[in-house]
C-alpha positions as CSV (number, residue, x, y, z in Angstrom):
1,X,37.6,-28.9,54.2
2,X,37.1,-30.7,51.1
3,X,35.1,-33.7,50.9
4,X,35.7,-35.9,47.9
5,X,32.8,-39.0,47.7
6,X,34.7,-42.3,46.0
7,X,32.8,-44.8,44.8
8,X,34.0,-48.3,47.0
9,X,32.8,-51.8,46.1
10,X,30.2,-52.0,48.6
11,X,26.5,-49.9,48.8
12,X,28.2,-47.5,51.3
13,X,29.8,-44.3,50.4
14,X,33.5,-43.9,51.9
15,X,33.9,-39.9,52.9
16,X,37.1,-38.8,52.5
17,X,38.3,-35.0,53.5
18,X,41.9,-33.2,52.0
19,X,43.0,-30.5,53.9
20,X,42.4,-26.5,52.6
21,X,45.7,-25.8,50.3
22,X,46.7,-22.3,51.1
23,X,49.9,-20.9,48.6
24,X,51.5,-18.4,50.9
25,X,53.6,-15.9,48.5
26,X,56.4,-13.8,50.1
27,X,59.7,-13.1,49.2
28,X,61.2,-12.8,52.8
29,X,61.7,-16.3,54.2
30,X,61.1,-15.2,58.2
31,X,58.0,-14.4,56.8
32,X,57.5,-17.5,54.9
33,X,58.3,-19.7,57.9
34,X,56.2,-18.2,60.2
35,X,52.6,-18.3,58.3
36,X,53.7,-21.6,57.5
37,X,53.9,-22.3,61.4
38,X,50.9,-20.5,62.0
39,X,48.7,-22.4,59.4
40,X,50.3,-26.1,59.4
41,X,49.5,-26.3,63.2
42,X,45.5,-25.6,62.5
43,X,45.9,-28.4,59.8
44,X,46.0,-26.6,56.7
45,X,48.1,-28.1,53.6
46,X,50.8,-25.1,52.6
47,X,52.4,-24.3,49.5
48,X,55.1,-21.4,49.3
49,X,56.3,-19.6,46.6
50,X,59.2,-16.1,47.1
51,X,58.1,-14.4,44.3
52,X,55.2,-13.7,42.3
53,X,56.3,-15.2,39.5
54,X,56.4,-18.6,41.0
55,X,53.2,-17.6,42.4
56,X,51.2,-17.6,39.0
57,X,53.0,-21.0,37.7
58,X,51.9,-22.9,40.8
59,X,48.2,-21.3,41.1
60,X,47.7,-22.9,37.7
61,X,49.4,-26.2,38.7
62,X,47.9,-26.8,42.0
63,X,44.8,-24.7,42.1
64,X,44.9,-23.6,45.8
65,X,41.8,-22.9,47.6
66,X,43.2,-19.4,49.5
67,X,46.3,-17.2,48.7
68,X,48.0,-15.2,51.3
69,X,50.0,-12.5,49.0
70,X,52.5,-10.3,50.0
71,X,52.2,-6.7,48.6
72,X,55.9,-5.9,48.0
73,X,57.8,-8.0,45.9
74,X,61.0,-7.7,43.8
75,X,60.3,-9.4,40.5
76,X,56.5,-9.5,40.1
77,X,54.1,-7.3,43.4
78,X,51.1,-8.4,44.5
79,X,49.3,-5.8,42.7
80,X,50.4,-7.3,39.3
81,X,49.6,-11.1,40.5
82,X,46.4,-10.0,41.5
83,X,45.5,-8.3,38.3
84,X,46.9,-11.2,36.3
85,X,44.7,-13.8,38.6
86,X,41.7,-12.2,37.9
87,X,42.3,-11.8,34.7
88,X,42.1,-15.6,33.9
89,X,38.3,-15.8,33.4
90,X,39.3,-20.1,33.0
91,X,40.7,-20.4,36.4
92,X,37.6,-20.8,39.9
93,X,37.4,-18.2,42.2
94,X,40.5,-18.4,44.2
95,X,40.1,-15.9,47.6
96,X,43.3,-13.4,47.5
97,X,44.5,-12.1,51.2
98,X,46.8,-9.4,50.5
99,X,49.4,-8.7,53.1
100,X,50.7,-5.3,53.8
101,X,53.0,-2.9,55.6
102,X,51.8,0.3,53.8
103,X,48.5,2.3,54.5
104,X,44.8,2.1,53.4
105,X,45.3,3.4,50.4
106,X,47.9,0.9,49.0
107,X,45.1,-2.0,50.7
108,X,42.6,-0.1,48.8
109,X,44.5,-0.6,45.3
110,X,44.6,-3.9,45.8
111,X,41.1,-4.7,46.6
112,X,39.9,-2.6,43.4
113,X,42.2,-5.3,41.4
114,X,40.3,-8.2,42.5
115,X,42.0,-9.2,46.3
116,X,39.4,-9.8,48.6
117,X,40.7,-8.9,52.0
118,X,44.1,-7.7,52.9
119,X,46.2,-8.0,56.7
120,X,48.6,-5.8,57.9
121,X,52.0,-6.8,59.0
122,X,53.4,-7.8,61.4
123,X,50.9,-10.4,61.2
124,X,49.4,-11.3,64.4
125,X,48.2,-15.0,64.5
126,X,44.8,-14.5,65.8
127,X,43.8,-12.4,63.1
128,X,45.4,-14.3,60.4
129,X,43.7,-17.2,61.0
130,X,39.7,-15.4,61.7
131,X,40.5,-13.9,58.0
132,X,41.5,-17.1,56.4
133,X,38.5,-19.3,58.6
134,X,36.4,-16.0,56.8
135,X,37.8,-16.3,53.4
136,X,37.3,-20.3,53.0
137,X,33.8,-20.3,54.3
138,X,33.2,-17.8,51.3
139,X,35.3,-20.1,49.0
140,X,33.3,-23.0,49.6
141,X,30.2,-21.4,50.0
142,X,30.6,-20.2,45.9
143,X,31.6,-23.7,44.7
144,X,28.6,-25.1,46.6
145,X,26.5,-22.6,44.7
146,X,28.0,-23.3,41.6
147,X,27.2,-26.9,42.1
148,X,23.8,-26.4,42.6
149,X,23.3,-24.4,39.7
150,X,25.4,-26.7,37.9
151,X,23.4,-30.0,38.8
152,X,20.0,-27.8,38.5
153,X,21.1,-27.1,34.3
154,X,22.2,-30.4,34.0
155,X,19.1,-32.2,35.7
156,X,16.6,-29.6,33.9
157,X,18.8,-30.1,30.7
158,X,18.3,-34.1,30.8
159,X,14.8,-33.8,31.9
160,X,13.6,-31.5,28.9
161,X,15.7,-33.7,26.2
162,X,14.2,-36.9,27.6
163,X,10.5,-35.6,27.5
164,X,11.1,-34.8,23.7
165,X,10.7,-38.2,22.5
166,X,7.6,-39.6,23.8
167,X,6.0,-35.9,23.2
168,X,7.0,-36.1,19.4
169,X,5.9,-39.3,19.2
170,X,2.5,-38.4,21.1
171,X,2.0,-35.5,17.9
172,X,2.5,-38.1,15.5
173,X,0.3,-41.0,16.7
174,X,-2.6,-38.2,17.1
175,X,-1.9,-36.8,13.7
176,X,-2.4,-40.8,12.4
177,X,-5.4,-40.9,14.5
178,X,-7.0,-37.7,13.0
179,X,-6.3,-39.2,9.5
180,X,-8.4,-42.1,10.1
181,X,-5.0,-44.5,10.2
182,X,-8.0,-46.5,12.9
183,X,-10.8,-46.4,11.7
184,X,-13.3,-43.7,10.8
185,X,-14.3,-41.4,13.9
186,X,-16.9,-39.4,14.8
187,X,-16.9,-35.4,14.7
188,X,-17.0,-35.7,18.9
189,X,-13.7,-37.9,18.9
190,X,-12.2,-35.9,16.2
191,X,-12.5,-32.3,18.5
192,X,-11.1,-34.4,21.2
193,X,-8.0,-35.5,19.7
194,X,-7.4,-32.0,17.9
195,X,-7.5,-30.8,21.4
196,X,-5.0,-33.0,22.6
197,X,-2.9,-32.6,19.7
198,X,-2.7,-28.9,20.4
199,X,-1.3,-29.5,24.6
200,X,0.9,-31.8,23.1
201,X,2.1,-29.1,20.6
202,X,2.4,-26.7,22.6
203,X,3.9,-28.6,25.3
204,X,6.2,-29.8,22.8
205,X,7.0,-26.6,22.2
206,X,7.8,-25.3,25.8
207,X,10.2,-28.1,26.4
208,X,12.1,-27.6,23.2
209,X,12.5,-23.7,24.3
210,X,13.8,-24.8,27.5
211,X,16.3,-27.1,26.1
212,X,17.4,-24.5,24.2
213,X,17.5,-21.7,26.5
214,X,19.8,-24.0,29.2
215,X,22.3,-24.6,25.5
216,X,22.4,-20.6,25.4
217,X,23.2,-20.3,29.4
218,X,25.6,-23.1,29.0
219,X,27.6,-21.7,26.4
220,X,26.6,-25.4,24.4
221,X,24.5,-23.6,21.6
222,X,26.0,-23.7,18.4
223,X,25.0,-21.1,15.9
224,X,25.3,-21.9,11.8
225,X,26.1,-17.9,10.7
226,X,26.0,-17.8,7.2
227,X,24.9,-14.5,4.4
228,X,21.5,-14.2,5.1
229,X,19.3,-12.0,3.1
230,X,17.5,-10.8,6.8
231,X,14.5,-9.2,4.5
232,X,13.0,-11.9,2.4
233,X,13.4,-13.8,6.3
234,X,10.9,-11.4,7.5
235,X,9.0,-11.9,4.5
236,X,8.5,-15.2,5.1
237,X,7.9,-15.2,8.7
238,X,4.6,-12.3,7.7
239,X,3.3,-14.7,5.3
240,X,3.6,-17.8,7.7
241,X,1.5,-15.9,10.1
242,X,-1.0,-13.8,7.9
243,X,-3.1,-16.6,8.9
244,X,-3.3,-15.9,12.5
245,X,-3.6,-12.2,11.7
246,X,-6.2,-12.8,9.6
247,X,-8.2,-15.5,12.1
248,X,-8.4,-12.7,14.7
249,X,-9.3,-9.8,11.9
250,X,-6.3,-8.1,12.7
251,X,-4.2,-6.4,9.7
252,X,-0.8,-7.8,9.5
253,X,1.6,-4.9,7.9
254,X,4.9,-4.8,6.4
255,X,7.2,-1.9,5.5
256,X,10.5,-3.1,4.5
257,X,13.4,-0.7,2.8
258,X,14.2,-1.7,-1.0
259,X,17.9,-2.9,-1.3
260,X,18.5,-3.8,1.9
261,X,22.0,-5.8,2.4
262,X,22.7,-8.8,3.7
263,X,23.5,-9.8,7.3
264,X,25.8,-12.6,9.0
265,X,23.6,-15.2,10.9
266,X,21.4,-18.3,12.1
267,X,18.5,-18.5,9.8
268,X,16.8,-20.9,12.0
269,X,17.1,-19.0,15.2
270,X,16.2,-15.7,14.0
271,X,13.3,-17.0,12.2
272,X,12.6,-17.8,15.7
273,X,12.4,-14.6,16.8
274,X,11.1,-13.4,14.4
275,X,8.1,-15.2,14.7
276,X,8.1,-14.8,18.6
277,X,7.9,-10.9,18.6
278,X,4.9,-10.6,15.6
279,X,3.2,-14.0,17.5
280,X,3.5,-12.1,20.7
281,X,2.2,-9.0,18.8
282,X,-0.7,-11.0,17.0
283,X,-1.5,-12.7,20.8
284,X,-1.8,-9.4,22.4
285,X,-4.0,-7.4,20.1
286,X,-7.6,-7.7,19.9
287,X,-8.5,-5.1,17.1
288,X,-6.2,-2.9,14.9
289,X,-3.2,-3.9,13.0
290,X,0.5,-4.8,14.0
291,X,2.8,-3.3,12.2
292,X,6.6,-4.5,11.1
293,X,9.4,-2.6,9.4
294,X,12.5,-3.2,8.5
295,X,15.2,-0.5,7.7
296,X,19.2,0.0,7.3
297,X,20.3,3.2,9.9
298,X,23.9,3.7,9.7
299,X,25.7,0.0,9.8
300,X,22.4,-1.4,11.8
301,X,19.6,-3.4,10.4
302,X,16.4,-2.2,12.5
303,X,13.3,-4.2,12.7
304,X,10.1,-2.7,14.1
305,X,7.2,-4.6,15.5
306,X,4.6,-2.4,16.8
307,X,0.9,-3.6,17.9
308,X,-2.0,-1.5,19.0
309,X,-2.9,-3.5,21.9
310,X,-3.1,-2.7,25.5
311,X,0.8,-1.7,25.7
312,X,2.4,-3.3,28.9
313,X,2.2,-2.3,32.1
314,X,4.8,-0.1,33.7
315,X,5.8,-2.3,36.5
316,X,6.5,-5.5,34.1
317,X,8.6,-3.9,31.7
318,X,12.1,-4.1,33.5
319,X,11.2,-7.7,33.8
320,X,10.4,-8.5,29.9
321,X,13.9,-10.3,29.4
322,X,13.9,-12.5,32.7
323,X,13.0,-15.9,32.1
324,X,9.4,-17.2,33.1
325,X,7.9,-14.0,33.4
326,X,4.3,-13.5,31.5
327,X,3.3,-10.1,33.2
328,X,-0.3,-9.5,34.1
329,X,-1.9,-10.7,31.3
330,X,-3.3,-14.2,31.8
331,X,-2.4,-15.1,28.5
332,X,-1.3,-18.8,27.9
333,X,2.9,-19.0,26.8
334,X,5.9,-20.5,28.7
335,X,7.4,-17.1,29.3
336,X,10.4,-17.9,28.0
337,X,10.0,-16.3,24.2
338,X,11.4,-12.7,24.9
339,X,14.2,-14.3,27.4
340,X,15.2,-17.0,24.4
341,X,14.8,-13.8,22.0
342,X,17.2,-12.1,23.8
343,X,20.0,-14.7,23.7
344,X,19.8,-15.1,20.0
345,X,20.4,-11.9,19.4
346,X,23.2,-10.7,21.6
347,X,24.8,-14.2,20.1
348,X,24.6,-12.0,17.1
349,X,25.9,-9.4,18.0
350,X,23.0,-7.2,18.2
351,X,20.3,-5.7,20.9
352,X,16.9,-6.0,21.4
353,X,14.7,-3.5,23.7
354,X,10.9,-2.4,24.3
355,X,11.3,0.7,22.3
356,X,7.7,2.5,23.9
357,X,4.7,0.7,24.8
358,X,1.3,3.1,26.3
359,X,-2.0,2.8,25.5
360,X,-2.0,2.7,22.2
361,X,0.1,-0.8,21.7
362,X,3.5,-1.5,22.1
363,X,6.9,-1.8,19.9
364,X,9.6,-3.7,20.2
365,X,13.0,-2.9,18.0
366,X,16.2,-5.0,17.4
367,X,19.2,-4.4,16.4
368,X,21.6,-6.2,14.3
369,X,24.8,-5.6,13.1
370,X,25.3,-5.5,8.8
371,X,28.3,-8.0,7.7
């Protein structure tokens, strides 16, 4: 059952419950009549349709919650309405119950096409309605998972946009009060608020990647591709963090093709990677150099950033592109850099992979398609 909460005048909720809509699609109407029999007494609300034709115009229309599909059928068979059905990614999972006369391998065809249980004929009630009870439960049991998720995005969503504005507004009232905008402070007051100002930022900073990595899930994340000259971006991204490189005495190296052409894509985000992999790379190497090259192989721009740090651990590496996972190494970051990474570059068409990493450092190499 179906329960559908309306909002009434009073404090109380009123709980209202629709009958289970089953489409029953056979072209025999004996056949019809009798499933109808069958399901109407146990309360169920029945639609018919004699063909499979029919059959697709009124899953789209009324959006039943179970389909009982006959296999043989003059104008459209259940093999082709199941194909078609699963083939429309817009429609919700809609349980198929193919019914048959013919033998295991004709059920067998139809579950590899997306049914999800089949009956033989003649149909014995008893087992008719333990499959249907069996199908529903799994129907509902998906939307209620999908409800979850969907109220987890959204809540997590709303929580991580809200927190934005008193953060940002927390940077910039520290960053007046480190510029004296109160008062001359001491050199004690003035390493306590840097401190602070760095949580904040990197707080900050953490919220906005999770904002943005629940707009990739969602499908709400809208890219601005444009021509992008991909080798003066990694240019820039080196020279932003020679800084770092430098802080830690670490050599930060570049080896970039002459002539390289241009690429289609988001500045912004893959800026954002870009500065994600070398950060990682600089945050994970205490002495030698991390290297970066870029090259064009076949229709493929390939950037390179390799480190000579302590490579990563065997056992983490299938889990580098899963969100919230920081490995072994007790180093401070959301874990969500490599799982963001990855999302802004399949939206671009491309790949990104851990291309070696042993005891000598590690190297990770994306992939992007040349326009």
């Amino acid at each position: 059952m179906h329960v559908i909460i309306l909002p009434p005048d009073t404090n109380h909720f009123l709980l209202m419950k629709r009958p289970d809509r089953i489409l029953i699609v056979d072209d025999v109407p004996d056949n019809l009549f009798l499933m109808r029999a069958i399901l109407e007494d146990e309360g169920y609300e029945i639609i018919a349709a004699d063909g499979g034709k029919q059959a697709l115009e009124l899953v789209t229309s009324e959006l039943p919650d179970l389909i009982l599909l006959d296999v043989m059928m003059p104008d459209i068979d259940g093999y082709e309405v199941t194909k078609r059905l699963r083939s429309q990614t817009d429609l919700p999972f809609i349980p198929i119950l193919l019914i048959t006369a013919y033998d295991k391998s004709s059920a067998s065809k139809g579950l590899d096409l997306g049914a999800d249980e089949f009956i033989r004929k003649p149909v014995e009630a008893d087992e008719l309605m333990a499959r249907v009870r069996s199908l529903l439960r799994l129907k509902h049991s998906i939307e209620e998972r999908d409800q979850i998720e969907r109220q987890r995005k959204d809540f997590v969503s709303r929580l991580t946009h809200d927190m934005r504005t008193p953060l940002q507004a927390a940077d910039r009232m520290l960053g007046l009060l480190q510029d004296g905008a109160a008062g001359e402070i001491s050199d004690d007051i003035l390493e306590i608020l840097q401190t602070m100002s760095r949580s904040n930022r990197n707080l900050l900073e953490m919220v906005n990647k999770l904002l943005d990595v629940y707009r990739y899930e969602a499908g709400s994340k809208t890219l601005a591709f444009r021509p992008l000259d991909f080798a003066e971006l990694v240019r820039n991204a080196i020279a932003e963090l020679k800084a770092i490189a430098t802080f830690n005495n670490l050599e930060l190296n570049a080896k970039i093709q002459p002539d390289l052409p241009e690429i289609k894509g988001d500045r912004l985000e893959l800026l954002r990677v870009l500065n994600n992999l070398i950060g990682n790379a600089l945050k994970f190497t205490e002495t030698g150099a991390v290297n970066v090259s870029l090259e064009q192989e076949n229709s493929e721009m390939v950037l390179r950033v390799a480190d000579t740090g302590p490579g990563i651990p065997a056992e983490d590496q299938p889990f580098l592109f899963e969100r919230f996972t920081q490995g072994k190494h007790h180093k401070q970051g959301s874990g969500l850099g490599l799982y963001l990474s990855h999302y802004i570059i399949d939206a671009h068409g491309g790949s990104i992979e851990l291309e070696y990493a042993n005891a000598n450092g590690s190297c990770f190499c994306v992939r992007l398609p040349i326009s």
